[in-house]
N, C-alpha and C positions, 0 to 999 in steps of 0.2 A: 304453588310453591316451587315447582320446577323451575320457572326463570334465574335463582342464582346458579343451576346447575348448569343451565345452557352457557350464560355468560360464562361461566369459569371454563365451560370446556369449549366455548368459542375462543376465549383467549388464549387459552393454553396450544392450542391449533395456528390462530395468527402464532404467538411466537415461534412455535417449530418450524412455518413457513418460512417465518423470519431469519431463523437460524443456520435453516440450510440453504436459504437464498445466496447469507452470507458467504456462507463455506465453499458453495461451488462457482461463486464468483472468483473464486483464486486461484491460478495454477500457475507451476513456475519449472522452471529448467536452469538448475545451475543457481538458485536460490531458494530460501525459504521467503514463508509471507508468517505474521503476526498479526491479524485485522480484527478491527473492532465495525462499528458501522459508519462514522465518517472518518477512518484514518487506518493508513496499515504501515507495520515495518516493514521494510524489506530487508533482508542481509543477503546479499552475492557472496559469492565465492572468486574469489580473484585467478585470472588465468583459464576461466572457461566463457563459452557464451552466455553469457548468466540475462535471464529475463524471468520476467511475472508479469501475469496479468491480474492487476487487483483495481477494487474500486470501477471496475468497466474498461479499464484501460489499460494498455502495457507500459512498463517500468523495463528499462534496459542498460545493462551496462556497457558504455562506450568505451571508456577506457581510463584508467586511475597514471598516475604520476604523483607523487609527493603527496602532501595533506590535500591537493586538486584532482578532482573525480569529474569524467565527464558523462552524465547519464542522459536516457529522453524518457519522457514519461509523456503520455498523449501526444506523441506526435512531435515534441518540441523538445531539442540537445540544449541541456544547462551544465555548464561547469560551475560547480559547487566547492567551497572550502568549508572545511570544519570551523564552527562558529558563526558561521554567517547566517543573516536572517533569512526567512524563507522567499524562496524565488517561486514566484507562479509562472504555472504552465498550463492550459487548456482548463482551466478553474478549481486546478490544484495548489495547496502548498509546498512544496518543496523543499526539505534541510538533509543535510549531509551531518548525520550522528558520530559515525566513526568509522576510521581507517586503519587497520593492521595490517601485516603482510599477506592474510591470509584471507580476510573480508572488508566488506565494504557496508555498510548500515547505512540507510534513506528514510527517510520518514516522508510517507504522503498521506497528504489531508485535503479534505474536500475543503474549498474557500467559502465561507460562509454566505458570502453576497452572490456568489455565484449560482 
């Protein structure tokens, strides 16, 4: 009768693995991260160097002007409007969430086919 014990505390084990796989997958300078396991928010702070690295990759703020943001994430500069559909980059998605004076919100998502 030991085997549901093992299962349970084998799983319990994968997830914590899992969980702080997650978590130290992310670090950031001049922004926070929100991550789940295929998709993180990002929010920058407007007027600093602001980067994260999540999902394996860096996320970077170039430079904002009006409701037009211009970020790189893997490697690749997208200028994003609020509204528009997601732009891929390096077999991410990419949306521009929102823009105030003070921050800036991205959403990246792994691409499914990718």
């Amino acid at each position: 009768m030991p085997m549901p014990s093992v299962r349970r505390a084998a799983g319990l084990f994968a997830g914590l693995a899992l969980g702080l796989a997650v978590l130290a997958g992310c670090s950031s300078q001049g922004a926070s991260t929100d991550c789940g396991l295929d998709a993180c928010t990002v929010t920058f702070e407007r007027g600093v160097d602001a980067s994260a690295t999540i999902l394996g990759v860096e996320a970077k703020l170039v430079g904002a002007e009006g409701d037009q943001v211009t970020v790189e994430v893997a490697g690749e500069q997208l200028t994003l409007t609020t509204g528009q559909q997601a732009t891929e980059a390096g077999g991410f998605a990419v949306t521009l969430d929102s823009v105030t004076d003070q921050q800036i919100k991205i959403r990246v998502s792994r691409n499914p086919g990718s």
